[in-house]
Backbone bond lengths (Angstrom), bond angles and torsions (degrees), N, CA, C in turn:
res aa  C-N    CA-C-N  psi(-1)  N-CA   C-N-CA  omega(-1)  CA-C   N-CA-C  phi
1 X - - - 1.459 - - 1.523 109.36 -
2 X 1.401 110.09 125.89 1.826 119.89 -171.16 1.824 89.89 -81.78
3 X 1.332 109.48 175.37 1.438 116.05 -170.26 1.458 100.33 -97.71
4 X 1.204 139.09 3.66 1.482 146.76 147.00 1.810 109.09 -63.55
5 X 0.963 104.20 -60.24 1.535 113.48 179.21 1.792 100.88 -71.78
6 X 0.772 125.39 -58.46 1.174 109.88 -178.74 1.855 128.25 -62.51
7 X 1.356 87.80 -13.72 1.567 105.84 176.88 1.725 109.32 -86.60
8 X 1.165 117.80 -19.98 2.016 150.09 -154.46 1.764 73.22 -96.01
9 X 1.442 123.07 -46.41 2.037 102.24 -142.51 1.635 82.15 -100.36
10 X 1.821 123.49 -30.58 1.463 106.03 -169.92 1.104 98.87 -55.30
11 X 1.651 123.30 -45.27 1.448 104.20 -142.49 1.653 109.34 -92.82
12 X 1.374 112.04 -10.42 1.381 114.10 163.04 1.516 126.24 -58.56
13 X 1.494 112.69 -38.08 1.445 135.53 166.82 1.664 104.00 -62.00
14 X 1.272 128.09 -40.78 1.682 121.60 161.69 1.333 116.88 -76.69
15 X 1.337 142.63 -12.52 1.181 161.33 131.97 1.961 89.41 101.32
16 X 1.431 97.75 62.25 1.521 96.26 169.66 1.717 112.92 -115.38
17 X 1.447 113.53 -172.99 1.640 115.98 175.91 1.266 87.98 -101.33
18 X 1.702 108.26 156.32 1.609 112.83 168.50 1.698 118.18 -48.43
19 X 1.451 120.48 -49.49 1.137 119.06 162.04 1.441 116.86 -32.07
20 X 1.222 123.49 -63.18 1.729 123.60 172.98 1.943 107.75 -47.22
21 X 1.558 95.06 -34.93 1.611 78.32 -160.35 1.983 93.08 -84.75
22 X 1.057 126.60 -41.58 1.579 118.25 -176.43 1.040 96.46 -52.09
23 X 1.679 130.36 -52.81 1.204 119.52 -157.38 1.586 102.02 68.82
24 X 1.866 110.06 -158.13 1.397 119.69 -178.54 1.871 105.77 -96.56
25 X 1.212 103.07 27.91 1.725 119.80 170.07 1.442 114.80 -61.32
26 X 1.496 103.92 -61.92 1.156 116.97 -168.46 1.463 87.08 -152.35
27 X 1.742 102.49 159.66 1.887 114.15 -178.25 1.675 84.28 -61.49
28 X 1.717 98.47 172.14 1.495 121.97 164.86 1.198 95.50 -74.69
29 X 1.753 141.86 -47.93 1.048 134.47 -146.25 1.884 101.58 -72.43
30 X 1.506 103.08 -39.88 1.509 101.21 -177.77 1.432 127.02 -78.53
31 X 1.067 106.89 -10.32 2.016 130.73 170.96 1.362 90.50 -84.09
32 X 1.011 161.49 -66.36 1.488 168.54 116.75 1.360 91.84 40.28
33 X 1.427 128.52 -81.22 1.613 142.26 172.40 0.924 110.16 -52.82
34 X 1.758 123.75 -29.14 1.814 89.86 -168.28 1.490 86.26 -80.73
35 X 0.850 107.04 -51.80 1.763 124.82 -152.60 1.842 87.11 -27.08
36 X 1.692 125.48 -64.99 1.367 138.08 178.63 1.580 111.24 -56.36
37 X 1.383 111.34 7.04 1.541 117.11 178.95 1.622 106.72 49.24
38 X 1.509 126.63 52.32 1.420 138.36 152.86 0.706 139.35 -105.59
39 X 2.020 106.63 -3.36 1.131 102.82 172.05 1.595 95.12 -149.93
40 X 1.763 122.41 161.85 1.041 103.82 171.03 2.010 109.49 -92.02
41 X 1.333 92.96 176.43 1.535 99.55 151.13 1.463 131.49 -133.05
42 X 0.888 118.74 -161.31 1.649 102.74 -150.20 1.818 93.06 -109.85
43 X 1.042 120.11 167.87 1.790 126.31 169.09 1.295 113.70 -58.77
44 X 1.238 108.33 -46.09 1.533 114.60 177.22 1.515 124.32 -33.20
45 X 1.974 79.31 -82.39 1.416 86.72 -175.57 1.944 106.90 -79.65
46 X 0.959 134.89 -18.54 1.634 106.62 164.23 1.359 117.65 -49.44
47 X 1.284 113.62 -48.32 1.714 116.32 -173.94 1.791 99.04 -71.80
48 X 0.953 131.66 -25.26 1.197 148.76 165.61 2.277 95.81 -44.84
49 X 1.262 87.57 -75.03 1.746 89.53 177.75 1.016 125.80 -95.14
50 X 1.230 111.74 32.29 1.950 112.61 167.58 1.605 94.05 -114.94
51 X 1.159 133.84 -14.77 1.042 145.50 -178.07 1.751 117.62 -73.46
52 X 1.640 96.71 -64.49 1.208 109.71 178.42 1.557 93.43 -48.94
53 X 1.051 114.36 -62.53 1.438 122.26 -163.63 1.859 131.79 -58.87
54 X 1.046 100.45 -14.38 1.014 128.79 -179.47 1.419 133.60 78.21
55 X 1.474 109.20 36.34 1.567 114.38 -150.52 1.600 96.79 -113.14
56 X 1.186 81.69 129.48 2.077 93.01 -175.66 1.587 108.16 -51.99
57 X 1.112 120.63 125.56 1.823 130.79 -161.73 2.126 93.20 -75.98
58 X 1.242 111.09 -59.82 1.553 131.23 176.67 1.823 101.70 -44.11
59 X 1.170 121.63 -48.17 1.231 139.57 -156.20 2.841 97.35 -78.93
60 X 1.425 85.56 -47.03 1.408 103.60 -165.64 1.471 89.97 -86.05
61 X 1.264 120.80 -43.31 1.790 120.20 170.81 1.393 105.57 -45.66
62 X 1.645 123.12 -58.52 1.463 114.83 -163.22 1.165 107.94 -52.64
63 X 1.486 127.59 -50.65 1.543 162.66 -170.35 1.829 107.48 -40.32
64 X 1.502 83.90 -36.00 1.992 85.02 -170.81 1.333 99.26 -114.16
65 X 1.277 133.86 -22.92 1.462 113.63 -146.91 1.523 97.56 -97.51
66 X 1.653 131.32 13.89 1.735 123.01 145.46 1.007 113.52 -50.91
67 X 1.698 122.59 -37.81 1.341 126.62 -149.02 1.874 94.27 -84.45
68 X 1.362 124.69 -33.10 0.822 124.76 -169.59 1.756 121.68 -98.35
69 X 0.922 110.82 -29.20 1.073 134.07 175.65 1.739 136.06 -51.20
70 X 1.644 91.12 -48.23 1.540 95.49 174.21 1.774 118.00 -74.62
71 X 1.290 133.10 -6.42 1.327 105.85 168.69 1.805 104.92 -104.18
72 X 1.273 121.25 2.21 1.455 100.35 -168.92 1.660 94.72 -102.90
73 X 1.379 104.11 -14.45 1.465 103.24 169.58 1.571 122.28 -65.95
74 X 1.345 102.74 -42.27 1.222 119.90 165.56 1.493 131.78 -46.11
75 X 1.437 100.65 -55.88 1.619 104.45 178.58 2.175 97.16 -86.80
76 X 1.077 104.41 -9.81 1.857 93.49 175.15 1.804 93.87 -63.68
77 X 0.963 88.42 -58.63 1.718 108.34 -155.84 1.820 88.89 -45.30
78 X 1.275 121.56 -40.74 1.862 127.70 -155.51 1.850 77.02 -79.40
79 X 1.066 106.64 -20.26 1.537 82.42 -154.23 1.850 105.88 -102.10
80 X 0.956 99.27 -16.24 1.669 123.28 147.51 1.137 124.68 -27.50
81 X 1.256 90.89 -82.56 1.462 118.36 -173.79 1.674 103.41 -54.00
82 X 1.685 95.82 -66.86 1.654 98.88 -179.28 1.927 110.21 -35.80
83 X 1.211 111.27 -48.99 1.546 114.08 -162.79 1.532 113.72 -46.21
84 X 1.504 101.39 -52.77 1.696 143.00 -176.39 1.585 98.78 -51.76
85 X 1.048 102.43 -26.52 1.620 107.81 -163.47 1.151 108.68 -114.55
86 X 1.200 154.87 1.97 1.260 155.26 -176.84 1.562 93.15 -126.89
87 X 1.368 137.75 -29.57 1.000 116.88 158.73 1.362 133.59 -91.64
88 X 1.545 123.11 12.71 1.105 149.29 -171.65 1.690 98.10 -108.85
89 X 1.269 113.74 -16.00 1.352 118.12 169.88 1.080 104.57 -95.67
90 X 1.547 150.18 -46.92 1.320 160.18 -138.74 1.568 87.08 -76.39
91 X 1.535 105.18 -55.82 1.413 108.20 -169.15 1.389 127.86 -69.73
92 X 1.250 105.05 -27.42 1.744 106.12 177.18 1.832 101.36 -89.96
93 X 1.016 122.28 1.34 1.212 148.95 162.81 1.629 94.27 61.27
94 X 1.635 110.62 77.33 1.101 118.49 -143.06 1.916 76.88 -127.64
95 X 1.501 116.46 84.25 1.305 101.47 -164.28 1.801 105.09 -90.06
96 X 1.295 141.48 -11.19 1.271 134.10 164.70 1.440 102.78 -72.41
97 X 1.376 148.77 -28.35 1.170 143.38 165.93 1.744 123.63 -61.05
98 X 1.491 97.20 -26.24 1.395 99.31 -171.28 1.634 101.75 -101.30
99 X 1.361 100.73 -15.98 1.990 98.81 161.53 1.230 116.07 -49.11
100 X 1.719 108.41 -64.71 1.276 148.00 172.77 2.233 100.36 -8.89
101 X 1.939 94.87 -72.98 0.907 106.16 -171.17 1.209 132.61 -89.60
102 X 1.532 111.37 1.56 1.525 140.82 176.19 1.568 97.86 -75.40
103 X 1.433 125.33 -43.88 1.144 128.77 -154.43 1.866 110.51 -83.41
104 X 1.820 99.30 -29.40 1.340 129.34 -168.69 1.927 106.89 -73.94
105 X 1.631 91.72 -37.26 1.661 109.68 172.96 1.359 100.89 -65.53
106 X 1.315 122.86 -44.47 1.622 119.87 -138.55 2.069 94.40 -86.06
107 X 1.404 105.52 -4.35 1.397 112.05 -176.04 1.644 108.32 -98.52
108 X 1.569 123.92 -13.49 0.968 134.68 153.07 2.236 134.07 -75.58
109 X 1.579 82.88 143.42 1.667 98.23 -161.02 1.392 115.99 -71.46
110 X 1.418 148.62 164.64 1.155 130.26 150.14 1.645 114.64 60.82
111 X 1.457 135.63 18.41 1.299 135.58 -167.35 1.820 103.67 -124.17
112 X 1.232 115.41 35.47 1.312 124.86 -161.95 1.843 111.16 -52.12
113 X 1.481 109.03 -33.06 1.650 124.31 -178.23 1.605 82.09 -71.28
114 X 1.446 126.97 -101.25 1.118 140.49 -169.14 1.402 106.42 -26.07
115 X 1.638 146.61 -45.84 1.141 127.50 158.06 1.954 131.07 -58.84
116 X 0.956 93.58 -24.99 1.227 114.43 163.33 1.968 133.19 -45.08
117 X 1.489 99.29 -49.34 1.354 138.67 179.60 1.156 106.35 -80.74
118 X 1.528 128.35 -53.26 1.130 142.05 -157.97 1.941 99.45 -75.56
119 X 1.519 110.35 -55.85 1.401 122.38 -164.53 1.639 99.09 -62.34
120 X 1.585 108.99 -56.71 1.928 100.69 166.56 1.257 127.43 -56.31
121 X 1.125 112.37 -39.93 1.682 124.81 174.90 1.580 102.61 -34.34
122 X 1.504 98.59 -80.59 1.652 107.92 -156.34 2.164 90.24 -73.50
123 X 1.058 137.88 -12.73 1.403 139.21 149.79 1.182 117.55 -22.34
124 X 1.629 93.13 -70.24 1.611 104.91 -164.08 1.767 113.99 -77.22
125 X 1.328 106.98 -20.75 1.382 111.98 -170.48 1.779 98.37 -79.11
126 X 1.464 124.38 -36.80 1.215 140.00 177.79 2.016 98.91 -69.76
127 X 1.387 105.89 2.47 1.453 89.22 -173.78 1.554 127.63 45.54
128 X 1.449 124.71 38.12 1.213 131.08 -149.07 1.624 106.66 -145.54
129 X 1.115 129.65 32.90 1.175 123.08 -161.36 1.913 107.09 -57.54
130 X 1.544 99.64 -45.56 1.666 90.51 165.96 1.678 140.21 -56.35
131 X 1.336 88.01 19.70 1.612 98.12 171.86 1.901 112.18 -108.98
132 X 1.502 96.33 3.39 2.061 92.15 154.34 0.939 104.69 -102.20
133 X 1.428 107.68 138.10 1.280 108.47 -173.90 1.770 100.08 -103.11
134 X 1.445 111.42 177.04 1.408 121.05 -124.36 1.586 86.57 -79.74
135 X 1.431 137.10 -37.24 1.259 141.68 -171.63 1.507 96.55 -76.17
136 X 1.058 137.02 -37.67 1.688 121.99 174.06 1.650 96.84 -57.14
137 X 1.721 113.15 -69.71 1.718 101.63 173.57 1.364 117.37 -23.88
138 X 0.871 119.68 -81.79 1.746 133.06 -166.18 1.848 112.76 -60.91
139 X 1.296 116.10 7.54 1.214 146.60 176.03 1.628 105.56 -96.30
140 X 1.440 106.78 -65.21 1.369 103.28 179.05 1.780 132.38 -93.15
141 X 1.706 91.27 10.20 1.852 110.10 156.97 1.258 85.85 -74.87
142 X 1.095 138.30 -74.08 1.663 154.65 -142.44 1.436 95.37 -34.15
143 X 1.527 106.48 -69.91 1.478 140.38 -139.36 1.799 81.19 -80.24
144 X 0.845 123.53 -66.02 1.859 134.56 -176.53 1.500 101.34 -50.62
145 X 1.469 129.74 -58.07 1.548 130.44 -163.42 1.543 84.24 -78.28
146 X 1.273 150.95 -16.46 1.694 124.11 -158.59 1.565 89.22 -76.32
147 X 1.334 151.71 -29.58 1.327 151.75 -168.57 1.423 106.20 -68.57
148 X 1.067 133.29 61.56 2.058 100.67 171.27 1.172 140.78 -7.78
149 X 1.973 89.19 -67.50 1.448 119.68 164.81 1.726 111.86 -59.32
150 X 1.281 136.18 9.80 1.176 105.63 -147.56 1.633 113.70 -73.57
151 X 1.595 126.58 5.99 1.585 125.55 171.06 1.819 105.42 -61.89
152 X 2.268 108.85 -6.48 1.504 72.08 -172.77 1.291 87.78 -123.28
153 X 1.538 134.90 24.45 1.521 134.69 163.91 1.195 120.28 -94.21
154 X 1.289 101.85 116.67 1.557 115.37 169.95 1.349 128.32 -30.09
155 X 1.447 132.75 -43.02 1.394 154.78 -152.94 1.368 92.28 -109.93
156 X 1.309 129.28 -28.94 1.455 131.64 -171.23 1.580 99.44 -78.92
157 X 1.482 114.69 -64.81 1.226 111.99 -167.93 1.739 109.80 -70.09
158 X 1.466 116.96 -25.33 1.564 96.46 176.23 1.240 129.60 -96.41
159 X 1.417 101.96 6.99 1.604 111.93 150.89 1.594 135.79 -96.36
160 X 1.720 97.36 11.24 1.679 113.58 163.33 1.189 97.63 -106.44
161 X 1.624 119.31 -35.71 1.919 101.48 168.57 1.639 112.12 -48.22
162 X 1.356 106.37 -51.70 1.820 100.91 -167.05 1.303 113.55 -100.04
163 X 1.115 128.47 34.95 1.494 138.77 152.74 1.285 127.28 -133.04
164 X 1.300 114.84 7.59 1.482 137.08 -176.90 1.771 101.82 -50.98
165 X 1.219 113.24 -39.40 1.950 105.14 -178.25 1.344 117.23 -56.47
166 X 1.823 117.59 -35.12 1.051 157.86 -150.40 2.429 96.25 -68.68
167 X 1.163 96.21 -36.34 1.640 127.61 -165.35 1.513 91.69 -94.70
168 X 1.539 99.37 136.27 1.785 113.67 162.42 1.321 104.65 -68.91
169 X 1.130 115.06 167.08 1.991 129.31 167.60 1.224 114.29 -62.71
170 X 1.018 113.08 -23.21 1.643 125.47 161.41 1.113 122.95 -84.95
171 X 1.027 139.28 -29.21 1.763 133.44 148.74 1.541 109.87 -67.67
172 X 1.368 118.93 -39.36 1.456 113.03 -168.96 1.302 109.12 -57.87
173 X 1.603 114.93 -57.64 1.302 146.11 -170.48 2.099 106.94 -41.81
174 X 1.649 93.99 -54.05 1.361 94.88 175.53 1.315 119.14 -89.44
175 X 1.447 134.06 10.56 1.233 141.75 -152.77 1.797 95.27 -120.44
176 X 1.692 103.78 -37.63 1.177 96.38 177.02 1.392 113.10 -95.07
177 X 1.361 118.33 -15.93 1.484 112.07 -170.18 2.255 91.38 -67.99
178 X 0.865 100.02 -40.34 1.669 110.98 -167.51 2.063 92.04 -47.15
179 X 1.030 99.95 -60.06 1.773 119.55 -166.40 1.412 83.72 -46.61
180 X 1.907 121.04 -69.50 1.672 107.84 178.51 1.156 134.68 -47.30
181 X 1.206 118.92 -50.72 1.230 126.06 -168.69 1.828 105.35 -60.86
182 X 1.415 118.71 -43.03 1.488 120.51 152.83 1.511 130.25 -41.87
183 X 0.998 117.60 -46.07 1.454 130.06 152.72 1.440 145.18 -131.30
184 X 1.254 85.76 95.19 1.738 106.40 -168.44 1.549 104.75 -94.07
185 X 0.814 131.79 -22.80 1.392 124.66 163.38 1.517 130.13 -109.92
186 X 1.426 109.57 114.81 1.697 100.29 -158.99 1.894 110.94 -73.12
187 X 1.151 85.19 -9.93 2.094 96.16 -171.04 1.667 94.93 -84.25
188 X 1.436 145.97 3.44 1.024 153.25 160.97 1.873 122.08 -87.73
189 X 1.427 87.13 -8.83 2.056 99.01 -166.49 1.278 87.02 -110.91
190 X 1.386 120.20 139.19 1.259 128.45 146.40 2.056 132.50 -48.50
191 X 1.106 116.49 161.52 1.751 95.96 -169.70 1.043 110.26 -65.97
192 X 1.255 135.32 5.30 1.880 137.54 -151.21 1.817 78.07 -105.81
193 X 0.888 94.41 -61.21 1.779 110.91 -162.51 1.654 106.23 -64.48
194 X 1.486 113.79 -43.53 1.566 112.34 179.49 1.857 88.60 -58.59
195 X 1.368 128.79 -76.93 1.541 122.22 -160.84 1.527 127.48 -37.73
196 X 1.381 98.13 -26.31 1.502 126.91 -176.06 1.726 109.26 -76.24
197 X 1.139 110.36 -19.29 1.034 103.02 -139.92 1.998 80.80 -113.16
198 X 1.772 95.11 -47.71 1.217 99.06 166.61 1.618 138.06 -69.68
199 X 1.221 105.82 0.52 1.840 121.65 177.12 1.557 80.09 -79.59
200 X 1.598 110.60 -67.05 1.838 102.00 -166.36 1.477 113.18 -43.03
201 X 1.456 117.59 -55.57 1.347 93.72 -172.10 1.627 127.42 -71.04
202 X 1.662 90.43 -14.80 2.110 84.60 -176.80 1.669 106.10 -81.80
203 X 1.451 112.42 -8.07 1.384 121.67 172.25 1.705 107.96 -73.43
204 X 1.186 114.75 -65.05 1.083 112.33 174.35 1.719 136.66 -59.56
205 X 1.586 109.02 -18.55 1.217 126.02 163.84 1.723 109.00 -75.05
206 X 1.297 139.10 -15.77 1.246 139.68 -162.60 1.727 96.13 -111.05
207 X 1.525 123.29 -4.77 1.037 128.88 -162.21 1.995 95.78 -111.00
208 X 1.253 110.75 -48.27 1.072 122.75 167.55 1.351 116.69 -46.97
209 X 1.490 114.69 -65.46 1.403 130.61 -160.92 1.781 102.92 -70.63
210 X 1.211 111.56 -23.04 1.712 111.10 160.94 1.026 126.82 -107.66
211 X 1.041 124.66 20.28 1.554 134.97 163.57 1.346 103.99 -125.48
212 X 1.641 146.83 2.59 1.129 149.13 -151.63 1.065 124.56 23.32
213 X 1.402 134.86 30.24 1.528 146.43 171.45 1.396 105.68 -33.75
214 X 1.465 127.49 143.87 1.411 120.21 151.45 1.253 109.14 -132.76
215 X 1.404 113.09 135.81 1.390 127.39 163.37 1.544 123.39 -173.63
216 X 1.330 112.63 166.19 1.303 128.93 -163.17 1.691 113.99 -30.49
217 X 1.827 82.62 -47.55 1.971 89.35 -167.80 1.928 98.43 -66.01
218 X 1.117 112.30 7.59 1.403 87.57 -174.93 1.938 118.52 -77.27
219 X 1.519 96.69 -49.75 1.295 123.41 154.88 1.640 102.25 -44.80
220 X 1.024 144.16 -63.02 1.310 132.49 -172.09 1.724 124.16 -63.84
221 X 1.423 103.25 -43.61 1.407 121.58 152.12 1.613 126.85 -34.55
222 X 1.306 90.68 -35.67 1.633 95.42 -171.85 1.516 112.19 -97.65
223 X 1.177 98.82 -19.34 1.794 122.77 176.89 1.424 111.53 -67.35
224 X 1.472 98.86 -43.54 1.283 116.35 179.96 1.535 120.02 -31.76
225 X 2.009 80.27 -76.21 1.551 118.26 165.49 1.648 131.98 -18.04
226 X 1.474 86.97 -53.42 1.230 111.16 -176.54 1.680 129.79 -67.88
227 X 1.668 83.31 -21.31 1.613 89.81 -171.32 1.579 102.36 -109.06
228 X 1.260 94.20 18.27 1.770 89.26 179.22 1.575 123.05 -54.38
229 X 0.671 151.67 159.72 1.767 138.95 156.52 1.236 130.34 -56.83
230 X 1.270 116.70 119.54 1.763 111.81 -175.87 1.487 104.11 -87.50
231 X 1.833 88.60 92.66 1.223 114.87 157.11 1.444 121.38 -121.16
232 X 1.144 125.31 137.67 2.056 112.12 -170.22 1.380 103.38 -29.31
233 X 1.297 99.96 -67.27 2.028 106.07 -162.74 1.584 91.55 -53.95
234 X 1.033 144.73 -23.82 1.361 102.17 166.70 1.635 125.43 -116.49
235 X 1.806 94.32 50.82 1.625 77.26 -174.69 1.556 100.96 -103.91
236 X 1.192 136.19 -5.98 1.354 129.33 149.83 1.740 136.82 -34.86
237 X 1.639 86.76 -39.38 1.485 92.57 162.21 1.588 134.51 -99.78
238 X 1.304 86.53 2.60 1.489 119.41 173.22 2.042 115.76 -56.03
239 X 1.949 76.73 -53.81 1.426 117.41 -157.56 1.578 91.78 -62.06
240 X 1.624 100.39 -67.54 1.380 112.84 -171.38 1.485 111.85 -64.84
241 X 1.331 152.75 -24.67 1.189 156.58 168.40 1.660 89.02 -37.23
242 X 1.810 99.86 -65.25 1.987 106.66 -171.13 1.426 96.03 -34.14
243 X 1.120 119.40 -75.91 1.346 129.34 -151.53 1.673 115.50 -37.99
244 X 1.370 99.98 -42.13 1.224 107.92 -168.17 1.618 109.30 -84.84
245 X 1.068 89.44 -24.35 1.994 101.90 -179.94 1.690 101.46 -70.93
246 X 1.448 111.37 -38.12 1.387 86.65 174.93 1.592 119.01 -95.70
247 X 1.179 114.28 0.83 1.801 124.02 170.48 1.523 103.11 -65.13
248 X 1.531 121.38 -29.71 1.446 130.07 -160.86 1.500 110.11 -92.33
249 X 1.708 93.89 -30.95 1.476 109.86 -179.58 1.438 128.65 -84.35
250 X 1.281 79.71 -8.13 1.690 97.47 179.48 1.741 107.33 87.51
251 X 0.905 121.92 1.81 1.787 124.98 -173.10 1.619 100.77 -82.98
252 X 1.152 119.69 44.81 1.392 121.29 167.48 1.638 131.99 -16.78
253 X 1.788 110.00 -45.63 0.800 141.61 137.77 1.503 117.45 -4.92
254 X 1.293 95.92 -83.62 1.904 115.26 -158.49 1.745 86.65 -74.54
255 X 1.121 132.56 -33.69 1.510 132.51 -176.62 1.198 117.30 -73.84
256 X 1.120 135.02 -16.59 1.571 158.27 166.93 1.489 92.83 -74.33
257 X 1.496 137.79 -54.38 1.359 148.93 -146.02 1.348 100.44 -78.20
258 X 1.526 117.08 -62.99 1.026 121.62 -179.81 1.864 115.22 -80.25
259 X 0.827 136.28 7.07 1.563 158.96 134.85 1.361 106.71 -27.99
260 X 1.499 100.38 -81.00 1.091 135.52 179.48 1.777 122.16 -40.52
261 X 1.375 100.72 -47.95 1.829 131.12 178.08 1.490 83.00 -61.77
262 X 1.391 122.30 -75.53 1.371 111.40 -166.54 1.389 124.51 -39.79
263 X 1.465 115.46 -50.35 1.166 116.40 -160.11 1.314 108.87 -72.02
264 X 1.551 126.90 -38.70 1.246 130.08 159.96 1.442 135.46 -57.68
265 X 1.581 97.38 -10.33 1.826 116.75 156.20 1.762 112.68 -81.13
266 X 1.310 132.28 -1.39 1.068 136.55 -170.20 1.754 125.55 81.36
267 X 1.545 104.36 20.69 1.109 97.26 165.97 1.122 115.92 -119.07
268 X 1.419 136.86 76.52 1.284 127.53 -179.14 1.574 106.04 -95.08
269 X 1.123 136.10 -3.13 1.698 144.71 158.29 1.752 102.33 -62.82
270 X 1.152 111.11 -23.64 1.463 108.28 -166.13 1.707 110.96 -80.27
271 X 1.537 82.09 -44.93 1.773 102.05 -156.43 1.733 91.77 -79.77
272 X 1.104 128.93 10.52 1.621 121.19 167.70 1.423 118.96 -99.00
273 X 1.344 91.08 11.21 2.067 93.30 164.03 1.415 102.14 -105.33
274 X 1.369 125.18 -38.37 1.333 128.50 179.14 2.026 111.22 -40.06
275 X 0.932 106.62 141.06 1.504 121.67 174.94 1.312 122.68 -54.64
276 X 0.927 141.26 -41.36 1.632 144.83 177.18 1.436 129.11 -151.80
């Protein structure tokens, strides 16, 4: 049921004329259209006249949103999947797979973050970063600077986690010190936000440690790490924080060790993006 038709059966069930049901909301003539689905109307004023009217908002939601529902569910779900999978490739560093799904994104509408991720992703695994060309770069400053806020958007920050190579050391450097200084305490972030927060820094520590960058956020990054919560879901980044703490520390040694732990945990696809 479209929200014209469903607006057509409330007001038949109150047994009024459209005039009664717009009221001075909207003209009769334009309730007239929606009702015939020709025209839309706005959020406002519908919630505006389910109100006056007395019609349960929760109750008229269930009522319409079949009608609406099955294609955006559809392409969420495609686009899901795609995300899950190109970074599920990144990680087993599975780089003909992540072509595969780079190419599958790049055929999708409206997914500008997720294309974004996808084009560096399968980049970096190709060791090829000079294969974006300069208007995709300057595409995903674009797409990253439209946020002000972006230390408190979701989509903002995990598309500076996975395009972070994409950025000089001088954007990274101040881009990440900004992200810390926002969250300095991980027992203050919710778990969505601690993981988020922790992809950036093990991203940005893997960016450092091969380019030999030095700076402040590195030490803070790792601090970060450290204070995550020992909870399972985050002992991966737990793990990898170690790793990098002793790559930084110079304990070459202990970074080989825990290398090693992984691969004998079944990720040895993983540990071949890692640095040394």
């Amino acid at each position: 049921m479209k929200i014209g038709e469903a607006l057509k059966a409330e007001r038949k069930n109150l047994g009024l004329t459209q005039a009664e049901m717009s009221k001075d909301i909207v003209s009769k003539s334009h309730y007239s259209r929606v009702e015939n689905d020709e025209q839309k109307i706005s959020s406002d004023s519908l919630v505006k006249i389910l109100i006056l009217h007395h019609i349960d908002i929760n109750e008229f939601w269930n009522n319409i949103r079949p009608s609406y529902a099955e294609d955006v569910d559809k392409n969420s779900n495609e686009v899901a999947a795609l995300s899950r999978k190109i970074m599920q490739a990144f990680y087993n560093h599975d780089i003909e797979a992540a072509k595969v799904y780079r190419d599958q994104i790049l055929k999708l509408k409206n997914v500008n973050v997720l294309r974004f991720r996808a084009i560096v992703a399968a980049a970096v695994l190709e060791n090829n970063l000079d294969a974006i060309d300069q208007d995709t770069k300057a595409e995903i400053i674009h797409e990253f600077n439209k946020n002000e806020n972006w230390t408190q958007s979701r989509d903002s920050i995990r598309l500076f986690a996975n395009t972070m190579p994409i950025f000089s050391s001088e954007q990274l450097n101040y881009f990440v010190g900004a992200l810390l200084n926002k969250y300095q305490k991980t027992r203050n972030m919710s778990d969505i936000a601690q993981e988020r927060i922790a992809i950036s820094c093990i991203n940005y520590l893997h960016i450092c440690c091969t380019k030999n960058l030095k700076n402040k956020n590195i030490s803070q990054s790792l601090m970060l790490l450290r204070e995550l919560p020992q909870l399972p879901h985050m002992l991966m980044y737990k793990v990898i924080g170690r790793y990098y703490q002793a790559i930084f520390s110079h304990h070459l040694d202990k970074a080989s060790e825990i290398k090693e732990d992984l691969k004998s945990s079944g990720y040895s696809d993983f540990t071949k993006n890692l640095p040394f």
